[in-house]
N, C-alpha and C positions, 0 to 999 in steps of 0.2 A: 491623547491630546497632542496635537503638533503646534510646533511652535517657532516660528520663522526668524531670526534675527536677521536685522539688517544695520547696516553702517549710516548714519545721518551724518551729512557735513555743515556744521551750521557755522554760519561766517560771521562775527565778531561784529557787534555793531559800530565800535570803537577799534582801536588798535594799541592803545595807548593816551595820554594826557595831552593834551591842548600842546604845554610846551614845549613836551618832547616833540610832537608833531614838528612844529617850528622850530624846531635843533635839528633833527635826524629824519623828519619827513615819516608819512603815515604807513610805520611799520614797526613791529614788537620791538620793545625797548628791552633792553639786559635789565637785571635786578640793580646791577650797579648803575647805567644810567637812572634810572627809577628814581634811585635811593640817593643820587649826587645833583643831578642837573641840576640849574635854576632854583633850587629849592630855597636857598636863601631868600628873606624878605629883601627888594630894594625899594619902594613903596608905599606910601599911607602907614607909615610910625604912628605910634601913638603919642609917645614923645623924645626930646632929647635926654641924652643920658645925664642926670645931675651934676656927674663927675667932672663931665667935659661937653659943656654943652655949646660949645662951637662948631661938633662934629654929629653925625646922626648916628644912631646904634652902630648899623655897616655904615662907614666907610671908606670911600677908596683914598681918599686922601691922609692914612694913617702909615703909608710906606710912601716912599720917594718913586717906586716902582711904577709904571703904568702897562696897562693892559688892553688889549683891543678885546678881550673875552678872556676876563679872567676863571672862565671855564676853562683853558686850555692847561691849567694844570691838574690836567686827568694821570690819575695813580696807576701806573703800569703794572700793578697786582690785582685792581679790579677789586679793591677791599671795599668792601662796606660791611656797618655790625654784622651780620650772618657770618661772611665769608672768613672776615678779621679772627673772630674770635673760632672758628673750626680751625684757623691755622695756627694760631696759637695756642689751640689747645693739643693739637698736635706735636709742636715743638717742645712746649712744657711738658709733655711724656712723655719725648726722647731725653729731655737733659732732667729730670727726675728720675727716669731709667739709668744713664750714665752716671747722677753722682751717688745715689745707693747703690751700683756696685763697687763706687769708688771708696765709698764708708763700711758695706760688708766684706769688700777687700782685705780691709786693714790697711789701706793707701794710708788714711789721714796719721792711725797710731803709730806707722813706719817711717814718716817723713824725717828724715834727718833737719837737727836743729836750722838748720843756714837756710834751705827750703820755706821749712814752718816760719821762719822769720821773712823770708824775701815776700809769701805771702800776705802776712799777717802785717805786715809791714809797709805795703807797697798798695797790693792788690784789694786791700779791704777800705781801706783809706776813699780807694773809688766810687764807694757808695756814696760819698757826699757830690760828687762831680753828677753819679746820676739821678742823684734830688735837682740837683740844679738843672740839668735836660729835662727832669720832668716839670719842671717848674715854666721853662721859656718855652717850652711845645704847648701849654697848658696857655702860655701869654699867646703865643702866635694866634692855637685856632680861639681863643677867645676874640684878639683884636684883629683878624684876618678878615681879607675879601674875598668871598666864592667859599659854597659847600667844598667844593673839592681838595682844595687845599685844608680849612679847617678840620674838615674830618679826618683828614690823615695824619695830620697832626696830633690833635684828640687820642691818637692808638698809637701813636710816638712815643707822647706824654705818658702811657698807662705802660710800655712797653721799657719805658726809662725804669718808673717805680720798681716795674715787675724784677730788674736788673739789680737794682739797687737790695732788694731783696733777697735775690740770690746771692751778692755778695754778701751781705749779712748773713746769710746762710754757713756762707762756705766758712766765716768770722768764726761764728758758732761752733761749727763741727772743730775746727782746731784750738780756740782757747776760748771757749764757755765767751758769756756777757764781756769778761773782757778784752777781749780781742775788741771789742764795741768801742767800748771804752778809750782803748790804745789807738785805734783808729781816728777816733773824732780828735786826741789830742795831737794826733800827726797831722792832720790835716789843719790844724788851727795853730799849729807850732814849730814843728819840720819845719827847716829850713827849704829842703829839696821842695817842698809842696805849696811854696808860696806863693810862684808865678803862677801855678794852675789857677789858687785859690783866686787869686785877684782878678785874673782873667773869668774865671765863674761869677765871682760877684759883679765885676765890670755889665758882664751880660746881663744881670739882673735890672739896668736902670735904660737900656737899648730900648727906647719909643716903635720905632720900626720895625714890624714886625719881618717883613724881607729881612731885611740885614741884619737881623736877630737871628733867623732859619738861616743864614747867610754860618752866621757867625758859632753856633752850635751846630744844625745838622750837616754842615760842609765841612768846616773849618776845625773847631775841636774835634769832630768825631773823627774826622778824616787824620789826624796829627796821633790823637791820643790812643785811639784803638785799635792802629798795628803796633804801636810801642807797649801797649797794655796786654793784647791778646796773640800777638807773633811774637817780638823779639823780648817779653817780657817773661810769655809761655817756653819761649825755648830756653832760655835760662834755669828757669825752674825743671822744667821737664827734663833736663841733664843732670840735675840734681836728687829729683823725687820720681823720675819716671811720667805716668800718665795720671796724674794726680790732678794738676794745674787743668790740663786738657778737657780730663771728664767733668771738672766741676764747671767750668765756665763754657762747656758746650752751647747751651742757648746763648752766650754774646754772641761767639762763632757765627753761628746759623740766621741768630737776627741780623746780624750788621751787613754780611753779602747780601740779603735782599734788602735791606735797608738803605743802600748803597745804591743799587740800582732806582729808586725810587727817590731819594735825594737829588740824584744826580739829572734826573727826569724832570724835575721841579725847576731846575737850576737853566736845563739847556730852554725847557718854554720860556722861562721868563728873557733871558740874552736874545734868543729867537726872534722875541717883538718888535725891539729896537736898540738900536746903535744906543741911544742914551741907558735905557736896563741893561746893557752889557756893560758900557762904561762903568757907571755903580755898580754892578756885582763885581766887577774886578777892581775896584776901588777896595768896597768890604773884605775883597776875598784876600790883598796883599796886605790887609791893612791886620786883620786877624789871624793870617798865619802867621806873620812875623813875630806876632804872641805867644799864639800855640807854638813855633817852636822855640820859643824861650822857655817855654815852663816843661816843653821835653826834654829840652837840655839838662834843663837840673835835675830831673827824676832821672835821667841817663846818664848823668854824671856822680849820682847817688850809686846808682845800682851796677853800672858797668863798669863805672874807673875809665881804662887808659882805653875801652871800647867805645865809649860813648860817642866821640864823635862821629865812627863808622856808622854805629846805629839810627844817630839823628840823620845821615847820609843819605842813607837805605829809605829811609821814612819820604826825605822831603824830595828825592825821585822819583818815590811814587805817586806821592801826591801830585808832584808838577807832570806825572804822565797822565795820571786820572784829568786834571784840570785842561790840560791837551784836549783830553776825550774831549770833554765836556762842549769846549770848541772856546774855551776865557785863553 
């Protein structure tokens, strides 16, 4: 018996959704548009929200921010659920790799006292700072406008937790529950940790969800996480070796691409108009002047007669990133 294969080309009788059509025109959409466009309801609610019922579930009038298409803050990683969670589980099994060989080492047993304390001391205390990101990333995409922004927000929020647990982690591996313990009361009694604290709770009552994303993923993160994970890491790591390094690998790895996707968010909105520039550079001088008060006093805990240099170092980089940005 013979049997002929042949190729059929059969042409699609669609190409994609209605909206996408009308966004991108009648050609195959990415999974990422798919999964982000338009898909927000703006339309035929069923009702107002109880809480606040001078405003409709979405909407735009909950930031000072305006928008010609607040689809325009599309996520230059291209994340949505699939994509998000492949790369994160990827990252979580390089810094799971890196801190069991830092614990089958004998890194943690070896740490000289002064190390085991700048950690347990300093860097565990951090886990209350990333309840709090996960907390306003959690406000944002709830109270935000456009899929695009709330969903990336959404994997912010879970991406803070995820952090916050790792530090607890690394609490763990060096002094059992209490390290837990020592931690929550440094953060609630330290002297050094009070301007952060205030500044996280402050955030906590920010209506505006821009100037909240303004004020956390710009401003604190950008202040607190090269003094936490460079010039905090290098200290330690002069002390302990690569101990600091392998345990906090995934901050490292999140916050460079987090960075770029931060800062993506920031230049669309400025981009729109002269007024969204104005306010973002409004929020943005108005919250670093905070964040770096409450770097000071953790840099003037940890470094002594350095800390200046180090706050130095920090708020250069920031005002070159904020250059980039084009504020």
């Amino acid at each position: 018996m013979q049997i002929d294969l042949q190729t059929i080309n059969i042409k699609p009788l669609r190409q994609n959704f209605d909206h996408l059509t009308a966004r991108f025109g009648d050609k195959p959409a990415s999974r990422y548009q798919e999964a982000t466009y338009d898909i927000q309801q703006t339309y035929l609610y069923h009702y107002k929200p109880t809480w606040e019922p001078e405003r409709e579930i979405f909407d735009e009038r909950r930031t000072a921010i305006r928008m010609k298409d607040w689809y325009d803050f599309k996520d230059p990683r291209q994340f949505y659920y699939g994509t998000y969670t492949l790369a994160r589980s990827r990252m979580q099994d390089a810094a799971d790799a890196a801190f069991e060989f830092a614990l089958d080492s004998g890194m943690a047993d070896a740490l000289p006292e002064s190390a085991r304390r700048l950690i347990v001391d300093v860097l565990v205390p951090m886990r209350h700072v990333e309840w709090g990101a996960n907390m306003n990333n959690t406000f944002i995409s709830a109270y935000g406008y456009g899929t695009a922004i709330e969903a990336a927000c959404i994997f912010a929020a879970m991406d803070r937790l995820g952090i916050a647990q790792q530090l607890s982690r690394v609490g763990l591996a060096l002094d059992g529950e209490a390290a837990l313990d020592d931690a929550k009361t440094r953060w609630m009694d330290a002297a050094e940790f009070q301007p952060l604290r205030r500044l996280v709770e402050d955030t906590f009552v920010v209506k505006d969800w821009f100037e909240l994303f303004i004020a956390q993923n710009l401003v604190l993160d950008g202040w607190l996480h090269p003094f936490t994970y460079t010039h905090l890491e290098q200290k330690a790591s002069k002390e302990s070796g690569a101990f600091f390094g392998l345990s906090s690998k995934f901050q490292n790895d999140w916050s460079a691409e987090t960075t770029r996707w931060v800062d993506a968010m920031v230049k669309a909105a400025i981009a729109d108009s002269d007024e969204n520039r104005a306010l973002v550079a409004g929020w943005t001088a108005h919250y670093a002047a905070r964040a770096r008060e409450a770097v000071e006093a953790l840099a003037t805990a940890v470094f002594g007669d350095e800390a200046e240099s180090v706050v130095a170092v920090i708020d250069e980089a920031f005002a070159a990133r904020l250059k980039k940005i084009g504020l």
